[in-house]
C-alpha positions in Angstrom: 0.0 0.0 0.0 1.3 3.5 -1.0 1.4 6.3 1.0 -1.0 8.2 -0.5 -3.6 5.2 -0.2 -2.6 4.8 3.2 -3.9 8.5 3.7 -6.9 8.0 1.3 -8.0 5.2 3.9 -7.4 6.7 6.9 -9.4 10.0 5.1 -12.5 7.2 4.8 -12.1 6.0 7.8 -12.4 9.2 9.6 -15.6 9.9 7.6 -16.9 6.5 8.4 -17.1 4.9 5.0 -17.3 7.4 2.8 -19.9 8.3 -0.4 -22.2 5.6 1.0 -22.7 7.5 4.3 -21.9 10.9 3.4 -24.5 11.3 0.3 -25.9 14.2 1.8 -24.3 16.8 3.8 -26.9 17.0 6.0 -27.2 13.4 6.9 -23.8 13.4 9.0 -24.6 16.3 10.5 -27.7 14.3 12.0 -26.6 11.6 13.1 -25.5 12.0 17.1 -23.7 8.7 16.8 -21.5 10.0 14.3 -20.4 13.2 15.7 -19.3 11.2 19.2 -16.9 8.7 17.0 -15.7 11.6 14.9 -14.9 13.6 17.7 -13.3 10.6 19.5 -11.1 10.1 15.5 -9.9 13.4 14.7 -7.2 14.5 17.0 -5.6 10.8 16.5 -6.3 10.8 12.3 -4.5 14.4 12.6 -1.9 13.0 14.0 -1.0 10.2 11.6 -1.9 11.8 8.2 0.4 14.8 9.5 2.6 12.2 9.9 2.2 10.2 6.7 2.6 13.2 4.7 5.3 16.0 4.6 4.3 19.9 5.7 6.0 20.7 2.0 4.1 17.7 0.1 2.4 19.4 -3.3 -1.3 18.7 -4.3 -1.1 17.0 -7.5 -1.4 19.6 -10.3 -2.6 19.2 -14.2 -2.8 20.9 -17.3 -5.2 23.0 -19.2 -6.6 20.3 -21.1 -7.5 18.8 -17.7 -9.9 21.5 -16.8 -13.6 20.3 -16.1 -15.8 21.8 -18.5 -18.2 22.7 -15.5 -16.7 23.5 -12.2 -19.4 22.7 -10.1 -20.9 25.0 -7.5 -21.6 23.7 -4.0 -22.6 24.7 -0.3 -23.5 28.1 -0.4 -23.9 29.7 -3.8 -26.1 32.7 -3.3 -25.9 34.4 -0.2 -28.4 37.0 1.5 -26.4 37.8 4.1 -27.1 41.8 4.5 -23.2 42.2 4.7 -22.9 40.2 1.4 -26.2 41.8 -0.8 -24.4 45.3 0.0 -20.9 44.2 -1.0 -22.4 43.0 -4.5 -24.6 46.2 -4.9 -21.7 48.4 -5.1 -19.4 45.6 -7.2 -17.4 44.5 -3.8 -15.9 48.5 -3.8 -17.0 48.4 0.2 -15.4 44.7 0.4 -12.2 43.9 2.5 -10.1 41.1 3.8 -9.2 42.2 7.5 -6.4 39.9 9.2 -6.0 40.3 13.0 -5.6 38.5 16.0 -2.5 37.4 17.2 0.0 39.8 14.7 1.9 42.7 15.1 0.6 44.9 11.9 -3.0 44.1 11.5 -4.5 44.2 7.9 -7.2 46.0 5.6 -7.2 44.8 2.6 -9.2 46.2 -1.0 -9.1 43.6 -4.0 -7.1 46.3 -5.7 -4.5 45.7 -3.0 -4.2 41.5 -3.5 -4.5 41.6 -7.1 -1.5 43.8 -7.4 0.7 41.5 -5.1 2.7 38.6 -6.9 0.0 36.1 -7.8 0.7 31.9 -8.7 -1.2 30.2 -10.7 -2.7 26.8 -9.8 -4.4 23.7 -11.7 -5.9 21.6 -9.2 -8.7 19.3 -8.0 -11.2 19.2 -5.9 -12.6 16.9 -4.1 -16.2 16.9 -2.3 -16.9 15.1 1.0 -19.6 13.9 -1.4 -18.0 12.1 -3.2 -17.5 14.4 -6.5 -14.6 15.8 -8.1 -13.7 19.2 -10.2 -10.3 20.2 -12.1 -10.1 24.2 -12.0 -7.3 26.9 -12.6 -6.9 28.9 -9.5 -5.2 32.3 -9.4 -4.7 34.5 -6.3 -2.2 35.4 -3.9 -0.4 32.8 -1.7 -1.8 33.3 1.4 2.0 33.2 3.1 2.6 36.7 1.2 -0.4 38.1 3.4 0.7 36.4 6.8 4.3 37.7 6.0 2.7 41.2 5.8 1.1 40.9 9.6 3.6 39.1 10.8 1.8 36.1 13.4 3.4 36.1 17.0 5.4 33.5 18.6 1.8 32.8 20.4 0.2 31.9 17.4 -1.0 28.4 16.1 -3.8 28.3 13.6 -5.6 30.4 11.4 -9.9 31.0 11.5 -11.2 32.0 8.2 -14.3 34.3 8.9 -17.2 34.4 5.9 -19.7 36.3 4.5 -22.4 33.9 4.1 -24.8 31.9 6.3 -26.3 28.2 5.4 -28.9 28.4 7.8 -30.1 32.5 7.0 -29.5 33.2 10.6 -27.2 35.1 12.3 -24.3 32.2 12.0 -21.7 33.2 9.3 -19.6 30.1 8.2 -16.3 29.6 9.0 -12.8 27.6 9.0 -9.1 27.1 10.3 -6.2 25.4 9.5 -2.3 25.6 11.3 -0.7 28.5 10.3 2.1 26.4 9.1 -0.6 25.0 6.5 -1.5 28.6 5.7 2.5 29.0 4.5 2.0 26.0 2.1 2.9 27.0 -1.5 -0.2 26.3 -2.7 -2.4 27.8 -0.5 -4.3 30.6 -1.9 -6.6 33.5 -1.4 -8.1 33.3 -4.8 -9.9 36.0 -6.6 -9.8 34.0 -10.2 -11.5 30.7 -11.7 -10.4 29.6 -15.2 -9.1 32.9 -16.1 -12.1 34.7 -15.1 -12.8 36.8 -11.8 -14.8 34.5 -9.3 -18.8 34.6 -9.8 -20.7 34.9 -6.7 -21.5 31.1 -6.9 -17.8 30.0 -6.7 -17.3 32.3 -3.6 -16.6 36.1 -4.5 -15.1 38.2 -4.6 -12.2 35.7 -2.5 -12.0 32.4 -1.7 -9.4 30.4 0.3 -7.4 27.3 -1.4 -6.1 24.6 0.4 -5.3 22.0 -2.2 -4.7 19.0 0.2 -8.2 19.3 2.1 -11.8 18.5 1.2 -13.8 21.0 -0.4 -15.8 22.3 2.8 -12.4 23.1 4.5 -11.7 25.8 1.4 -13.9 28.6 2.8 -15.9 31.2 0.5 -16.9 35.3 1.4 -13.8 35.4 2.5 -13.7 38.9 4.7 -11.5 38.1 7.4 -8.9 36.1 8.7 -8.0 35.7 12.3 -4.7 34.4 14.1 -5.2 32.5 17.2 -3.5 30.2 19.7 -6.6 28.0 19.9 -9.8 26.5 18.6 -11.6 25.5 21.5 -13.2 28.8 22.3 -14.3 30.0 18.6 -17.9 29.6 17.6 -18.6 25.7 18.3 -15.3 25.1 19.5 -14.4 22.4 16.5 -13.0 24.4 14.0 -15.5 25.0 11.3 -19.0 25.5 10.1 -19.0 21.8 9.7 -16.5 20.1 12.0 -19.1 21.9 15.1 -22.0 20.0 13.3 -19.6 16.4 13.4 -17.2 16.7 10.5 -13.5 15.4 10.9 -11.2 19.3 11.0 -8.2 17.4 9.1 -10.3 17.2 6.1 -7.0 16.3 4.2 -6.8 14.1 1.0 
């Protein structure tokens, strides 16, 4: 067995079984039974894919003629947030991505801003807890250029990705986190382009986060803020994410 099916089994493992169980969404996030064993899984499953796989280890990337002829859409794909309807009535102008927490020179940052800072280009795929799978060219700035500009302190540990939108229309916004040393990956990106083209409000804008090696609900949409703590445990649900507080696994990685 290779390495990279040993991950792929501990990934189904961790999600108990994979497309089978996890047709829906919403169906893991029902199931009580399910959260308690994930919960129990993910610090252990962290542990050994993080151990399976090197901090530096690339995503696999492809070529043009790789590209899916539809990138699908997924999660949220037409927010109503009041936040969100205002930023696309004045063509994101009002938008920023604000970075604070645990750094010395907190952020405010216009799209003008990131799209003139050296950009990389990425083909890449990704891959749905569902059980689907899309090949898309992502450009946008490496998100290491940003955390280079605040400059984390010693103190801090992960990053929390705050978002503009809401899956239940309520006063929850979605969110996510990674380490910070998985925010200095190469290929992690705050993208602003799909294909060549600016994002559409369906795939996420006007900025999205990449993090090739994860599972598509860890690569957060809305983007408006990042935020540099020392720990998890007291953010929103306490788990890490939107989903991970509702029972998914927070490695997500592939």
């Amino acid at each position: 067995m290779t390495d990279a099916d040993r991950r792929r089994a501990l990934q189904r493992l961790a999600l108990l079984g994979g497309a089978g169980l996890l047709a829906g969404c919403d169906k893991l996030a029902d199931s009580a039974g399910v959260k308690a064993l994930l919960a129990k899984a993910d610090q252990p499953t962290d542990r050994a894919l993080h151990a399976l796989t090197p901090e530096d280890a690339l995503a696999a990337e492809f070529t043009e003629a790789d590209i899916s002829p539809v990138f699908k859409a997924n999660g949220s794909t037409n927010p109503k947030t009041p936040e969100y309807l205002a930023m696309v009535a004045d063509g994101f102008a009002s938008w920023r991505l604000r970075v604070t927490g645990l750094v010395q020179h907190p952020l405010e940052l216009d799209l003008q801003q990131l799209a003139a800072m050296p950009a990389r280009t990425q083909i890449t795929r990704h891959d749905c807890v569902e059980g689907w799978s899309c090949i898309g060219k992502w450009t946008g700035v490496p998100l290491a250029r940003v955390l280079d500009m605040a400059v984390p302190t010693a103190a801090a540990r992960f990053l929390v990705f705050r978002c503009a939108d809401s899956l239940d229309n309520d006063a929850k916004r979605y969110y996510e986190s990674c380490y910070l040393s998985e925010a200095r990956h190469p290929q992690t990106l705050l993208a602003y382009a799909l294909n060549g083209r600016r994002l559409d409000i369906a795939h996420g804008a006007p900025l999205r986060l990449r993090l090739e090696r994860k599972l598509g609900y860890k690569h957060a949409k809305y983007l408006v803020g990042i935020e540099v703590v020392d720990r998890l445990d007291q953010i929103e649900g306490g788990k890490g994410g939107y989903w991970e507080d509702l029972g998914y696994q927070w490695h997500g990685g592939i």
